[in-house]
Backbone as JSON Lines, residues from 0, in Angstrom:
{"i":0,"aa":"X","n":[174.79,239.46,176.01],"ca":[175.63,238.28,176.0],"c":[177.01,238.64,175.44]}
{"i":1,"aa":"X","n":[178.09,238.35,176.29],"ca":[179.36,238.2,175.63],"c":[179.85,237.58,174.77]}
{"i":2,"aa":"X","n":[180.63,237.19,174.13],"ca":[181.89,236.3,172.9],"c":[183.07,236.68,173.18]}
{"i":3,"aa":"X","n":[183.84,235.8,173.72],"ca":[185.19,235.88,173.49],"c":[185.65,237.14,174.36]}
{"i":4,"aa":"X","n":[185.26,236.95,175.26],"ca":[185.01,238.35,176.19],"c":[185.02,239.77,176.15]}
{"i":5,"aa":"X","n":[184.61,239.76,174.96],"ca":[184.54,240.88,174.43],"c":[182.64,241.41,174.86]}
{"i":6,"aa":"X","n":[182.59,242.64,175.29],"ca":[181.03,243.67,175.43],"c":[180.67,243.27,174.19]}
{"i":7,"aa":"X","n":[178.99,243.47,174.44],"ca":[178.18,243.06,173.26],"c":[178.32,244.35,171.95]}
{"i":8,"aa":"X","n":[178.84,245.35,172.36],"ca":[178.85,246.64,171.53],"c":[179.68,246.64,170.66]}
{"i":9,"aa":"X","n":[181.33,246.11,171.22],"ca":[182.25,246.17,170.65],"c":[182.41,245.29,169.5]}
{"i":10,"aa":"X","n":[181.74,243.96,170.06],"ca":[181.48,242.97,168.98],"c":[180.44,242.95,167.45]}
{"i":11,"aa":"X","n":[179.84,244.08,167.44],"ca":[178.72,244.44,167.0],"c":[179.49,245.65,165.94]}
{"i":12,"aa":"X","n":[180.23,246.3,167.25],"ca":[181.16,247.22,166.06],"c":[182.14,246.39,165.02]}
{"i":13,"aa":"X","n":[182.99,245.12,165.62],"ca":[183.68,244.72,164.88],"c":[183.18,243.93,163.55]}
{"i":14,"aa":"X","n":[182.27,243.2,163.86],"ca":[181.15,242.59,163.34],"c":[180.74,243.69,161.41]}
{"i":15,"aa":"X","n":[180.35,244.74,162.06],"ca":[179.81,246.03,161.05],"c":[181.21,246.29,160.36]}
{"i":16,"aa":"X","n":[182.13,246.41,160.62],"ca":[183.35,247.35,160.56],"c":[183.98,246.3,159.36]}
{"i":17,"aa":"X","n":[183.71,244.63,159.6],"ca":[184.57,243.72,158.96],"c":[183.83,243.65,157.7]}
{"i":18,"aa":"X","n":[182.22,244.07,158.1],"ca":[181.56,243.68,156.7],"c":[181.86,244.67,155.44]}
{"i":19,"aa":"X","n":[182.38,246.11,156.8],"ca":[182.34,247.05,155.55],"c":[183.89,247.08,154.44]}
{"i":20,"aa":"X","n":[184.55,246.55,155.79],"ca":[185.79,246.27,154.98],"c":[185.69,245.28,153.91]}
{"i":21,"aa":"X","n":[184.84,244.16,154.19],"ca":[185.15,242.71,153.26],"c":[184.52,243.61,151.82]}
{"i":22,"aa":"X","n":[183.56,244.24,151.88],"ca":[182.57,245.01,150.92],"c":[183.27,245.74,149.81]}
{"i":23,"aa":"X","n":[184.34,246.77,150.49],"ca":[185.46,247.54,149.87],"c":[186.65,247.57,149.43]}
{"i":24,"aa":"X","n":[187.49,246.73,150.49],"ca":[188.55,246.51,150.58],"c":[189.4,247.36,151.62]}
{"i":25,"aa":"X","n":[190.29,247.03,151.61],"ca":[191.13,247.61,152.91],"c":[191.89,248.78,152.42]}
{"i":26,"aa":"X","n":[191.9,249.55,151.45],"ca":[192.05,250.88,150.97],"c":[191.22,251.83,151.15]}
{"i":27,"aa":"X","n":[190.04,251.18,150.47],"ca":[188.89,251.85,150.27],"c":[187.82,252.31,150.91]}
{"i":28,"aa":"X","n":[188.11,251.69,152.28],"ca":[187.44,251.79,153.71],"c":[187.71,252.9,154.48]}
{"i":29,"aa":"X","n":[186.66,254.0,154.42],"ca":[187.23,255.23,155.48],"c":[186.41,254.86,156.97]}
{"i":30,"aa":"X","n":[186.85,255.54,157.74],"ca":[186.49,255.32,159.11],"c":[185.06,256.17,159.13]}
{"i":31,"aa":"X","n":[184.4,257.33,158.21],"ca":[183.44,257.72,158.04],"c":[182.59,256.24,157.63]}
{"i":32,"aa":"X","n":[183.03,255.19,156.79],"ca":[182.12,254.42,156.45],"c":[182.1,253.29,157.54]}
{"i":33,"aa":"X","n":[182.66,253.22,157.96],"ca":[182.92,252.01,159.27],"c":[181.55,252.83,160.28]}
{"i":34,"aa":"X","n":[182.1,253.94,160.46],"ca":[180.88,254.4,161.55],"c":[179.6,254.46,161.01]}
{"i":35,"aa":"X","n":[179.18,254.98,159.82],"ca":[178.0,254.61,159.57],"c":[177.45,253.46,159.46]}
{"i":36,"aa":"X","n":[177.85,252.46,159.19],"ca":[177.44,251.34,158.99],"c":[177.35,250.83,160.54]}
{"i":37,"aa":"X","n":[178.17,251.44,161.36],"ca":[177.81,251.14,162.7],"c":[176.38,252.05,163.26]}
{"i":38,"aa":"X","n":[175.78,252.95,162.68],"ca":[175.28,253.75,163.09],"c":[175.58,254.27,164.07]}
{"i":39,"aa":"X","n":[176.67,255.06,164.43],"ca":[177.3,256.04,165.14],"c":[178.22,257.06,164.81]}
{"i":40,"aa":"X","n":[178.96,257.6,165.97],"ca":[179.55,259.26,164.84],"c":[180.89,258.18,165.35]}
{"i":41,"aa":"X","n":[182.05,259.08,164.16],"ca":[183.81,258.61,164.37],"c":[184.22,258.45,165.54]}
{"i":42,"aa":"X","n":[183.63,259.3,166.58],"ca":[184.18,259.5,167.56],"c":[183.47,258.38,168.9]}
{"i":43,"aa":"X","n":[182.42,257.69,168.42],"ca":[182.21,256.7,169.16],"c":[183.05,255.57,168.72]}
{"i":44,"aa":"X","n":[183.4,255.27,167.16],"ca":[184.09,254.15,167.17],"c":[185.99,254.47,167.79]}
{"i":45,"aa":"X","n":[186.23,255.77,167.51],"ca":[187.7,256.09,168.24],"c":[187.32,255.78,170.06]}
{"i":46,"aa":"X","n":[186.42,255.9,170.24],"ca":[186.09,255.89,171.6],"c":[186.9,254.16,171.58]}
{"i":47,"aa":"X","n":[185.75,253.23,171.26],"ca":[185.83,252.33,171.74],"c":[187.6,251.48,171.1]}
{"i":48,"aa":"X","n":[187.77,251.67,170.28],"ca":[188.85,251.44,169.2],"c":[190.42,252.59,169.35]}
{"i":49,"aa":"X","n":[190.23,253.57,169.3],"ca":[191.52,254.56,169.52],"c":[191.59,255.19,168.14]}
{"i":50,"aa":"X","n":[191.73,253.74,167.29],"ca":[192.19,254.38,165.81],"c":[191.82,253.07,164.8]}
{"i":51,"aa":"X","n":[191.81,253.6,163.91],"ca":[191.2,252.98,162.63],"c":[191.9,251.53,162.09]}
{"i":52,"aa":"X","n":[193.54,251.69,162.5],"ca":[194.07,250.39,162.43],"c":[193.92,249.46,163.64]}
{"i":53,"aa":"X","n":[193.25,249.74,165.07],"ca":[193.2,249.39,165.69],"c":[191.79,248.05,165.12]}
{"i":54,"aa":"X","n":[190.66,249.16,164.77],"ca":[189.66,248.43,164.3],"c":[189.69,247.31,163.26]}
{"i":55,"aa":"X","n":[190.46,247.81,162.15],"ca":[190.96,246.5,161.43],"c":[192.25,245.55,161.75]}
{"i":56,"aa":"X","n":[192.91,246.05,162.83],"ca":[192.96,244.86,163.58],"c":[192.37,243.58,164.37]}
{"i":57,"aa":"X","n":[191.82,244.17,164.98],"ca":[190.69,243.72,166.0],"c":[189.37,242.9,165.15]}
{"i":58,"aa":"X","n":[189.03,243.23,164.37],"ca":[188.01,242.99,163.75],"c":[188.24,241.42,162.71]}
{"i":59,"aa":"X","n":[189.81,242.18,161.9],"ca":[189.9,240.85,161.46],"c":[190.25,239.85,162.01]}
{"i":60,"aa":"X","n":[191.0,239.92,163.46],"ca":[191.0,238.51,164.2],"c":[189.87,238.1,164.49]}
{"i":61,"aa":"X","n":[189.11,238.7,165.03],"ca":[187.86,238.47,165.64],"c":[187.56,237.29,164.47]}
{"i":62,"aa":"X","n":[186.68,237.96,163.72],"ca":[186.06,237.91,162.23],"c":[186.34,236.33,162.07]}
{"i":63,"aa":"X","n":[187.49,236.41,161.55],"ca":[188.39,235.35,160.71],"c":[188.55,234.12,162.23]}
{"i":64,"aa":"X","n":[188.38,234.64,163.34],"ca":[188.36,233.52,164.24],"c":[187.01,232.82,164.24]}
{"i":65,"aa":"X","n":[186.0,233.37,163.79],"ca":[184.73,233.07,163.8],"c":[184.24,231.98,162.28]}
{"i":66,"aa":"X","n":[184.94,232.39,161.67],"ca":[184.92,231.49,160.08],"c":[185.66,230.32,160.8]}
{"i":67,"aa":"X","n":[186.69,230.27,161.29],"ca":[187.43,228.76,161.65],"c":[186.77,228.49,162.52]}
{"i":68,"aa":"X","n":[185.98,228.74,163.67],"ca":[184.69,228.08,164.21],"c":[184.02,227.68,163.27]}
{"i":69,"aa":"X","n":[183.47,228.03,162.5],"ca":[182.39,227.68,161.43],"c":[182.8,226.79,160.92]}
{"i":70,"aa":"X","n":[183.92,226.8,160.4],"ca":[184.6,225.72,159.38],"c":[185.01,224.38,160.18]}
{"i":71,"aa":"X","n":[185.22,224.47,161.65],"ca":[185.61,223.33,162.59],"c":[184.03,223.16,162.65]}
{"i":72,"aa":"X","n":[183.21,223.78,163.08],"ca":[181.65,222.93,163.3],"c":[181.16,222.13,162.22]}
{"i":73,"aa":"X","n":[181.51,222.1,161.36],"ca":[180.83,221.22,160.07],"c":[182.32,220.19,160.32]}
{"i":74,"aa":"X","n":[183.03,219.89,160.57],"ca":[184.2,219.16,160.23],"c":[183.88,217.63,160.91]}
{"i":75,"aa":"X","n":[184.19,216.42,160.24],"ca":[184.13,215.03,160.02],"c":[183.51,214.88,161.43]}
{"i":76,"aa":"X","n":[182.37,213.93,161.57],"ca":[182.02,213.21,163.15],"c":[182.55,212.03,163.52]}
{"i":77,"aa":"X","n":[182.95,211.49,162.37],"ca":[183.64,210.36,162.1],"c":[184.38,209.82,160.79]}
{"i":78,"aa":"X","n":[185.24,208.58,160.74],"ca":[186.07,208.68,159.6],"c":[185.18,208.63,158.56]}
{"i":79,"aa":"X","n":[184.01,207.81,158.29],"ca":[183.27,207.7,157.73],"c":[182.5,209.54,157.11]}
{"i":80,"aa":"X","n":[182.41,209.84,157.46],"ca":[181.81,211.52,157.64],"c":[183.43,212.61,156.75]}
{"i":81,"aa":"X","n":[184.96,211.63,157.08],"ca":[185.18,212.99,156.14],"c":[184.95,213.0,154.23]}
{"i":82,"aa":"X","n":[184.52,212.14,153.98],"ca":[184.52,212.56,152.32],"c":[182.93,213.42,152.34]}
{"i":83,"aa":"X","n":[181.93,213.69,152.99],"ca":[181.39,214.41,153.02],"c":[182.13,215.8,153.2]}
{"i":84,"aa":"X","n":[182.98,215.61,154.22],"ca":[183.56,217.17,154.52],"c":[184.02,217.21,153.07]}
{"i":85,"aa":"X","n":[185.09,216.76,152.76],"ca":[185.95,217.06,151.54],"c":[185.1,217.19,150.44]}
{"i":86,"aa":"X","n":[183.7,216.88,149.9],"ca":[183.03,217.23,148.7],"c":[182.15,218.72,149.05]}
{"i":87,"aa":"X","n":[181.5,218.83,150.24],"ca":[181.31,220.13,150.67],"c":[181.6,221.02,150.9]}
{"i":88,"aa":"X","n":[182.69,220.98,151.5],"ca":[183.31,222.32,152.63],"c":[184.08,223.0,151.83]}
{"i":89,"aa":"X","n":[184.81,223.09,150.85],"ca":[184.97,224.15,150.1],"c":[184.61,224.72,149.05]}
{"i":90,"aa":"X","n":[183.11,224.74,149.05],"ca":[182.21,225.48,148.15],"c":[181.5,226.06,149.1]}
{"i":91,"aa":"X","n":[181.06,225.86,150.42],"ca":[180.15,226.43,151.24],"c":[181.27,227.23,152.05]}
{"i":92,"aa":"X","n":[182.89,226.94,151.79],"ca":[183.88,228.48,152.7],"c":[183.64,229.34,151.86]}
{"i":93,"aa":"X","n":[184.11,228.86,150.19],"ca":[183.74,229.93,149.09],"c":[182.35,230.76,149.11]}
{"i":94,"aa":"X","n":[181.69,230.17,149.61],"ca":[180.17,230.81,149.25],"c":[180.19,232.18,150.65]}
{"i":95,"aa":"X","n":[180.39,231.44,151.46],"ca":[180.23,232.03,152.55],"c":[181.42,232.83,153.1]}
{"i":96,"aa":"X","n":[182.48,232.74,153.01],"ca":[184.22,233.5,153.07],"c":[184.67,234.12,152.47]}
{"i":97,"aa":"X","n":[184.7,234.01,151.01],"ca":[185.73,234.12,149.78],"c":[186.26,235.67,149.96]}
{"i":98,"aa":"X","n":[184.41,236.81,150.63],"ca":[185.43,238.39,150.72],"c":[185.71,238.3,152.03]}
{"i":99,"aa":"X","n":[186.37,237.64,153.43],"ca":[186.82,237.88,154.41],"c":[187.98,237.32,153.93]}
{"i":100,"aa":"X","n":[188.12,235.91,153.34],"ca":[189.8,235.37,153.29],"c":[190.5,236.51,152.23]}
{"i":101,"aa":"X","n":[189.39,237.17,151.45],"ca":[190.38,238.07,150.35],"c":[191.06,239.38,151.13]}
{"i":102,"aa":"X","n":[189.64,239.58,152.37],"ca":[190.22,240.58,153.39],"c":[191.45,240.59,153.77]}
{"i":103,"aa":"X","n":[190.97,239.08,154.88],"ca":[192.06,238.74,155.28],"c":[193.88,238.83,154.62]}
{"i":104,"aa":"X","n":[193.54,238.31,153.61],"ca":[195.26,238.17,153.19],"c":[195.5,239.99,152.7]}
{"i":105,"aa":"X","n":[195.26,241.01,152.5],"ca":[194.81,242.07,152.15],"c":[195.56,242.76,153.43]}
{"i":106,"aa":"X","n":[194.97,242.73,154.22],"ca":[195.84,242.82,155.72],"c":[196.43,242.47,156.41]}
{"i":107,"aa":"X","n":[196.97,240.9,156.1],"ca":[197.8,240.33,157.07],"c":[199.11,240.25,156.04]}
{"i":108,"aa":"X","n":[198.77,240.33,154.69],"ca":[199.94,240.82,153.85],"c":[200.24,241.97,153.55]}
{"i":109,"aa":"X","n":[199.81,243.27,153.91],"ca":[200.31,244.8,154.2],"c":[201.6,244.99,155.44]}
{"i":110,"aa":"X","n":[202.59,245.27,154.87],"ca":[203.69,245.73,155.58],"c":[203.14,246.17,157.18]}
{"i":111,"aa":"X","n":[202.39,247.43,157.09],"ca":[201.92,247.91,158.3],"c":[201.65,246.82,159.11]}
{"i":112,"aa":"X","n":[200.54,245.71,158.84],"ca":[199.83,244.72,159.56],"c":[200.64,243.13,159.76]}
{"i":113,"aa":"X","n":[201.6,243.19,159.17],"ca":[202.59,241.86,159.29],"c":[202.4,240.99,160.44]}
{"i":114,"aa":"X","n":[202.97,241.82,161.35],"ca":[203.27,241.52,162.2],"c":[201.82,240.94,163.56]}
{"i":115,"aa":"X","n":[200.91,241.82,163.07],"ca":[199.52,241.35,163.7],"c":[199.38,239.75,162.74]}
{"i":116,"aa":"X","n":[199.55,239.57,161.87],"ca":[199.38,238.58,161.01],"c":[200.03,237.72,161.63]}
{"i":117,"aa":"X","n":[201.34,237.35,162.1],"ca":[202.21,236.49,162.32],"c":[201.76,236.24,163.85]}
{"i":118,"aa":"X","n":[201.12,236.88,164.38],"ca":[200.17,236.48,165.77],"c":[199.23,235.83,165.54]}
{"i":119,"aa":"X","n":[198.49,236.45,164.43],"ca":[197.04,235.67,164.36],"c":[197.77,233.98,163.51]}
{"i":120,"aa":"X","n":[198.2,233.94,162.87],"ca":[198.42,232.88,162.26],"c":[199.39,231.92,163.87]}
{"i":121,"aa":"X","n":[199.88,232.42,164.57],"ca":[200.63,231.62,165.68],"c":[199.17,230.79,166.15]}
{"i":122,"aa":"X","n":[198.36,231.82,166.38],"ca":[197.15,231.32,166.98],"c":[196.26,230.31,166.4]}
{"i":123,"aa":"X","n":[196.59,230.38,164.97],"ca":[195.91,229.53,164.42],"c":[196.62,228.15,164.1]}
{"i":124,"aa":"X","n":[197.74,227.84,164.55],"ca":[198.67,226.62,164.79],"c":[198.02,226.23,165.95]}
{"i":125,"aa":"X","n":[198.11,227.03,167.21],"ca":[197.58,226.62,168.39],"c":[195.85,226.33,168.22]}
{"i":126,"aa":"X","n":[195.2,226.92,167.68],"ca":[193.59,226.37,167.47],"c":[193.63,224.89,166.61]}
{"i":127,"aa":"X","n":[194.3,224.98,165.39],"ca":[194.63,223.76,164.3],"c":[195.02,222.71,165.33]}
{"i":128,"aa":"X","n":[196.01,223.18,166.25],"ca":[196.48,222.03,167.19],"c":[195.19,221.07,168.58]}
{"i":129,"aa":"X","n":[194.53,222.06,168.59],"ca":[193.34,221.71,169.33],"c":[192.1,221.28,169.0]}
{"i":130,"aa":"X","n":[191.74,221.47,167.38],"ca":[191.14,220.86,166.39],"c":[191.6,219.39,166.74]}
{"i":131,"aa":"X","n":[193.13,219.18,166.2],"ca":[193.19,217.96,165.73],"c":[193.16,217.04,167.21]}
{"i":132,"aa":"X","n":[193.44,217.5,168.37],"ca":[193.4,216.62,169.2],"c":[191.98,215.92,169.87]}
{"i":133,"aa":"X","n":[191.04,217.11,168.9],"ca":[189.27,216.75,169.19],"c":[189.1,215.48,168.36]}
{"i":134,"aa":"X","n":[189.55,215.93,166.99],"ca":[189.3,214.95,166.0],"c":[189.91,213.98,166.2]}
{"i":135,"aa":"X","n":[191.29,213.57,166.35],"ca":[191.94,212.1,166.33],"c":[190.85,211.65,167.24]}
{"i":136,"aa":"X","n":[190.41,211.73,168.43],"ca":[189.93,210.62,169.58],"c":[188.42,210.27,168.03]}
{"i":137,"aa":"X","n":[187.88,210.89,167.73],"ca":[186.51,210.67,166.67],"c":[187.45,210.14,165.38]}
{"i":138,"aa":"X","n":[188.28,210.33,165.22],"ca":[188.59,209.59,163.45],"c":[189.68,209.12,164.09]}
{"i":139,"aa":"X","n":[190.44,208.06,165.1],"ca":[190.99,207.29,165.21],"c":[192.29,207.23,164.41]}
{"i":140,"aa":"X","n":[192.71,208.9,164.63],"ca":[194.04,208.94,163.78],"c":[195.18,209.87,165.08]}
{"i":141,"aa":"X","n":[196.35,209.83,164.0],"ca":[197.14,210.9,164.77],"c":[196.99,211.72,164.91]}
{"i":142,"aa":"X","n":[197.43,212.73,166.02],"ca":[197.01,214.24,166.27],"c":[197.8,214.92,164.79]}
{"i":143,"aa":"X","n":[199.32,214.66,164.26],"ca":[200.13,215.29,163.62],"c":[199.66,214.71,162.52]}
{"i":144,"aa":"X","n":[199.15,213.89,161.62],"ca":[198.59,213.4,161.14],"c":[197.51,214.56,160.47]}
{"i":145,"aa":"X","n":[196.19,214.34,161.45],"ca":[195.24,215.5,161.34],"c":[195.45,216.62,161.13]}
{"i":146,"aa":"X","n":[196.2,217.58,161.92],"ca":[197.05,218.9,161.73],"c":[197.18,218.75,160.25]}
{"i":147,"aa":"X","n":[198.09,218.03,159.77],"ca":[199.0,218.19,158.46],"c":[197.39,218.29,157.89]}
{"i":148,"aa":"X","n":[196.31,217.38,157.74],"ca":[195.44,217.47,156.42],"c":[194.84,218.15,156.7]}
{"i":149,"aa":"X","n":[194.35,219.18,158.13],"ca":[193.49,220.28,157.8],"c":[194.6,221.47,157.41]}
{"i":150,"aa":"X","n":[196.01,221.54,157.34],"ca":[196.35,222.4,157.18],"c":[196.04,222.8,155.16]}
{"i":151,"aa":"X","n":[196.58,221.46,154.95],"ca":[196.23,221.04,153.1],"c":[195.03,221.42,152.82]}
{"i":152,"aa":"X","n":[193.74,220.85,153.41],"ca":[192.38,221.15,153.43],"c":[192.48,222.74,153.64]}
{"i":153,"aa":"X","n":[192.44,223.46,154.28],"ca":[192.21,224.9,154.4],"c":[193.09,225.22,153.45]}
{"i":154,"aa":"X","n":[193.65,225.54,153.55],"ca":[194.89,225.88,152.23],"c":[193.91,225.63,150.87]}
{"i":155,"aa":"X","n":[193.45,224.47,150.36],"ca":[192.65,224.3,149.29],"c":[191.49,225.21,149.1]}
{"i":156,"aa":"X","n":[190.81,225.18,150.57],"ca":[189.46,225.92,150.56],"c":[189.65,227.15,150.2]}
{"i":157,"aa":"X","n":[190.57,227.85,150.95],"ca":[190.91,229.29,151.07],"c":[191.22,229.43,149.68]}
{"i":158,"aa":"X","n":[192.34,228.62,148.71],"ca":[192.8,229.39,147.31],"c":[190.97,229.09,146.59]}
{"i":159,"aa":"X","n":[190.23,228.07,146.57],"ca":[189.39,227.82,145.76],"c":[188.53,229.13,146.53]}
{"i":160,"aa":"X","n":[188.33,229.55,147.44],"ca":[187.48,230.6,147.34],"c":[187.92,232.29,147.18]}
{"i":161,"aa":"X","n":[189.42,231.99,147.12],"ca":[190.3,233.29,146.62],"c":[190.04,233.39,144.65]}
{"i":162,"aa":"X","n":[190.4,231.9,144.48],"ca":[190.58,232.01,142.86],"c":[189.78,231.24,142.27]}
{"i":163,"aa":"X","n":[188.56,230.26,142.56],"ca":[187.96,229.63,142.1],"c":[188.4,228.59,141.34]}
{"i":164,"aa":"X","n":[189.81,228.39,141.48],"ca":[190.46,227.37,140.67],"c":[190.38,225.76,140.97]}
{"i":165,"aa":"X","n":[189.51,225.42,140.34],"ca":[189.05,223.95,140.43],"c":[190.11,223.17,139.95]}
{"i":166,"aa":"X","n":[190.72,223.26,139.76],"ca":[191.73,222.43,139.36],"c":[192.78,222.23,140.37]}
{"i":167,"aa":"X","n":[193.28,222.5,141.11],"ca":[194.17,223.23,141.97],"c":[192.84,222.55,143.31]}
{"i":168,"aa":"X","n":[192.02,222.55,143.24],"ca":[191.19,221.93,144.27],"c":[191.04,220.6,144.76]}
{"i":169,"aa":"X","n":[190.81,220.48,143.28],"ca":[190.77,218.89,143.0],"c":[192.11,217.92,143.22]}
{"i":170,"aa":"X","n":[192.83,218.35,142.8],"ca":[194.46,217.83,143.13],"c":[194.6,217.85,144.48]}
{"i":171,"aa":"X","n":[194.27,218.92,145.25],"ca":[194.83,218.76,146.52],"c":[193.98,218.18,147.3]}
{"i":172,"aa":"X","n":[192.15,217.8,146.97],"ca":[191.51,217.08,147.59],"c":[192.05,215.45,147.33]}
{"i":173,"aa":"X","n":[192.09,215.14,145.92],"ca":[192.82,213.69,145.51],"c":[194.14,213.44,146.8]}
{"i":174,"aa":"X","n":[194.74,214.29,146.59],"ca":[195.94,214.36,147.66],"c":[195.57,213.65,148.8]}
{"i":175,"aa":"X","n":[194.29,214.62,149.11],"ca":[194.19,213.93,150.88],"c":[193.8,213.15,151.01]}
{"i":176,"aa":"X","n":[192.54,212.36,149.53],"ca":[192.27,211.22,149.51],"c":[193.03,210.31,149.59]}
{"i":177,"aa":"X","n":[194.21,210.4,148.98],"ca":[195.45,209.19,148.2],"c":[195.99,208.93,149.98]}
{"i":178,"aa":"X","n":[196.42,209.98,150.62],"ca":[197.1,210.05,151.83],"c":[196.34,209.21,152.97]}
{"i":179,"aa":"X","n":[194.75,209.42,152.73],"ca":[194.16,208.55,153.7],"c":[193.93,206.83,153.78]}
{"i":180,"aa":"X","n":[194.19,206.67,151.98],"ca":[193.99,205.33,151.5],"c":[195.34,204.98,152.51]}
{"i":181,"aa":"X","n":[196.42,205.26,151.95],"ca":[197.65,205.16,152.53],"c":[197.45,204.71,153.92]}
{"i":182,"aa":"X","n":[197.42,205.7,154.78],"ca":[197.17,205.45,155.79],"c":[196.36,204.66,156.57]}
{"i":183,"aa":"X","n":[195.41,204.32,155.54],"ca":[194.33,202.94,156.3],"c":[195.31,201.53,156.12]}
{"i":184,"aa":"X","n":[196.33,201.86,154.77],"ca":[196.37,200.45,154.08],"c":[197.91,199.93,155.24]}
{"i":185,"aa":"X","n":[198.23,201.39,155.86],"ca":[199.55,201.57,156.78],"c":[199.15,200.5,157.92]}
């Protein structure tokens, strides 16, 4: 079975390659350990990959596109349904994310990788944008509207599972609360 049209192999490599990175860090990651953990020699993952930044390229879009699936499948069924999202969903990104988003910023904030960063994040305006046009028709709001609070919402999740800072959580969940009262009372 394919994903994202990507061969089942490649996905399997990227898959292995992201865990070993999230595990180590993006220094500490040799391409000897990427292949083992793939169970194969260097020269099958250069095969399929070229080169080692290729793989942590590739991998962390992949990867990190697959957490914002995750994180859109649990998201509100209705208006009623988002203060469930908002008391859940960022303890279960933390639980489940905290070493890919640490990845993540790790490499999309390295000089070398910038610029892959400023793609993947374009893309993730354009996904955010297609989120919200699912959700307004189910929560009976604006598309720009929606955008803006999952952008606040992720933003929260991501620092609370970067820094665990509950405080800093809580404020910006109150936030989106205060914003929605608003907006009902609009």
């Amino acid at each position: 079975m394919e994903k994202r049209g990507l061969p089942n192999k490649r996905i399997e490599y990227l898959n292995k390659c992201f865990d070993v990175l999230c595990q180590n860090g993006l220094e500490n990651t040799s391409l000897i350990m990427m292949a083992k953990a793939c169970d194969v020699t260097n020269g099958t993952l250069l095969y399929y990959f070229e080169n080692k930044d290729n793989i942590i390229i590739e991998a962390t879009e992949y990867c990190m596109s697959k957490v914002e699936d995750d994180f859109m499948q649990r998201a509100p069924k209705d208006f009623n349904d988002i203060e469930r999202f908002l008391k859940e969903m960022p303890y279960i990104t933390s639980k489940m994310h905290g070493d890919k988003y640490r990845l993540m910023y790790q490499v999309y904030s390295s000089p070398k990788y910038k610029e892959h960063g400023k793609r993947f994040f374009e893309g993730v305006n354009i996904r955010y944008n297609r989120y919200a046009k699912l959700l307004s028709a189910k929560l009976k709001m604006p598309i720009d509207y929606i955008q803006g609070m999952i952008y606040i919402f992720v933003r929260a999740c991501v620092h609370f599972a970067l820094f665990e800072d509950e405080e800093y959580l809580l404020l910006q969940l109150n936030a989106i609360r205060t914003s929605l009262k608003a907006y009902m009372k609009g």
